[in-house]
C-alpha positions as CSV (number, residue, x, y, z in Angstrom):
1,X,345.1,74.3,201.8
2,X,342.3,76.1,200.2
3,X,343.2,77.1,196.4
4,X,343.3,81.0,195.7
5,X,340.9,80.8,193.0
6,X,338.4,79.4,195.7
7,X,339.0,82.1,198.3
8,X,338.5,84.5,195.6
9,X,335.5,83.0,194.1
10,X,334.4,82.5,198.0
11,X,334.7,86.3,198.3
12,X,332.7,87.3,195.4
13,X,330.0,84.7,196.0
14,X,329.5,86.4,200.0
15,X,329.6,90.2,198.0
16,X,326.8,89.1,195.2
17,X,325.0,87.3,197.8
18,X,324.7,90.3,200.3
19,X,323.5,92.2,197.0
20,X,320.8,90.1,195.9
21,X,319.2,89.3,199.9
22,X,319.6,93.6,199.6
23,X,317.3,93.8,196.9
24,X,316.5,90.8,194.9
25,X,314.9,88.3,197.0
26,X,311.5,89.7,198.1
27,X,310.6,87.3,200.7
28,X,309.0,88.8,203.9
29,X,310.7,85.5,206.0
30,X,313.9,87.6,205.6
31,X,313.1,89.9,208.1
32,X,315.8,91.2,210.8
33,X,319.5,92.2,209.8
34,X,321.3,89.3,207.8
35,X,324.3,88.9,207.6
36,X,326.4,86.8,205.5
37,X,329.0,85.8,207.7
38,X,331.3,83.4,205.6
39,X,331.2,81.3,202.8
40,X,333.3,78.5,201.9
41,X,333.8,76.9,198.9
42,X,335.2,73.6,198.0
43,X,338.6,73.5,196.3
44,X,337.2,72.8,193.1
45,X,334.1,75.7,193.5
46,X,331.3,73.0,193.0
47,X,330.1,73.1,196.7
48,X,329.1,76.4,199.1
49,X,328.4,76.5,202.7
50,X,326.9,79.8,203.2
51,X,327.2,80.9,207.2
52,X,324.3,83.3,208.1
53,X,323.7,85.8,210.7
54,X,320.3,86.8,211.6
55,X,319.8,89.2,214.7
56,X,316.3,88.2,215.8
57,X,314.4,85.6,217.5
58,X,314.6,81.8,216.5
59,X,311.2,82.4,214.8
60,X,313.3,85.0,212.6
61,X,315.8,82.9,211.9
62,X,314.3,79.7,211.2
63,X,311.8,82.1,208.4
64,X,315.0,83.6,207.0
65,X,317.2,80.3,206.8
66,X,314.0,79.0,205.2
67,X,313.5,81.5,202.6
68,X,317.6,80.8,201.3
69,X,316.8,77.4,200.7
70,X,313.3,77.6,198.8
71,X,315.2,79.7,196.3
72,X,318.6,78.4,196.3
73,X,317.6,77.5,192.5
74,X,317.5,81.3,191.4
75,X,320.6,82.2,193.7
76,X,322.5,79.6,192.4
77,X,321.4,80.8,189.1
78,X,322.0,84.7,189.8
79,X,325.4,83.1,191.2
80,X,326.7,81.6,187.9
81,X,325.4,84.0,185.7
82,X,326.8,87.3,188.1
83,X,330.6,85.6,188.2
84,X,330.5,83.8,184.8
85,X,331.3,80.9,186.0
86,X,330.7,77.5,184.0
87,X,329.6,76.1,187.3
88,X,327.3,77.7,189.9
89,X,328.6,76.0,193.3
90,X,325.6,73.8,195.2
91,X,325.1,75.8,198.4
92,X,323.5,74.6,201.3
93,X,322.8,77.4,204.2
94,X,323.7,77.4,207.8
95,X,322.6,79.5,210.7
96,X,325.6,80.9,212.2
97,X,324.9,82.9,215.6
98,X,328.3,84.2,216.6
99,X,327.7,87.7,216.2
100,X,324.7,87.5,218.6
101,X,326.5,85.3,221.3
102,X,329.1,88.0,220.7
103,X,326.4,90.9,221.5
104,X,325.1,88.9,224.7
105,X,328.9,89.0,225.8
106,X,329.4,92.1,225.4
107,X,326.3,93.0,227.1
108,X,327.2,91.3,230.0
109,X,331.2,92.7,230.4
110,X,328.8,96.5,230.2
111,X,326.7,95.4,232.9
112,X,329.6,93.6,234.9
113,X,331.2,97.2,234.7
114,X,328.7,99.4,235.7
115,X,328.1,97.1,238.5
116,X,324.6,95.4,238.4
117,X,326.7,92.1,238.0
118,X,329.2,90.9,240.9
């Protein structure tokens, strides 16, 4: 079971996050929309996994996943500093691509109902 202080700590590391890639991190690789689709924490809010969204090609992606790790340093700094925490979690970044297998989806169930699919 994951503690309450993590989930919370999880929560505000995914709002700051979103803020900084918003207007912080001036890196031209983060192109598209991004989204910051999850984070989880470790119980004891030393480690991060940080799931990413990025509607665009793999090009887009790849640039954007990329540009989160060259500067994990500074985000892990902004982190620690932003929560005041004594610890800034390590974070390592993944490509997540749910929301855009979700899009093709529901692309598909539009076209099955307006009949260009049998």
């Amino acid at each position: 079971m994951t503690a309450p202080r993590s989930i919370r700590v999880a929560q505000q590391v995914k709002r700051e996050l979103s803020e900084m890639m918003r207007r912080d991190l001036k890196d031209e690789r983060i192109a598209g929309i991004v989204s910051i689709t999850d984070v989880e924490l470790s119980g004891d809010c030393r480690y991060a996994r940080v799931f990413i969204s990025v509607y665009g090609d793999e090009t887009a992606q790849k640039g954007t996943i990329d540009a989160l790790v060259e500067q994990t340093g500074y985000i892990r700094g902004e982190i620690g500093r932003r929560l005041g925490l004594r610890f800034a979690p390590e974070m390592t970044f993944r490509l997540d691509n749910s929301l855009e297998r979700g899009a093709k989806v529901s692309e598909l169930i539009a076209r099955i109902s307006r009949g260009e699919i049998e």
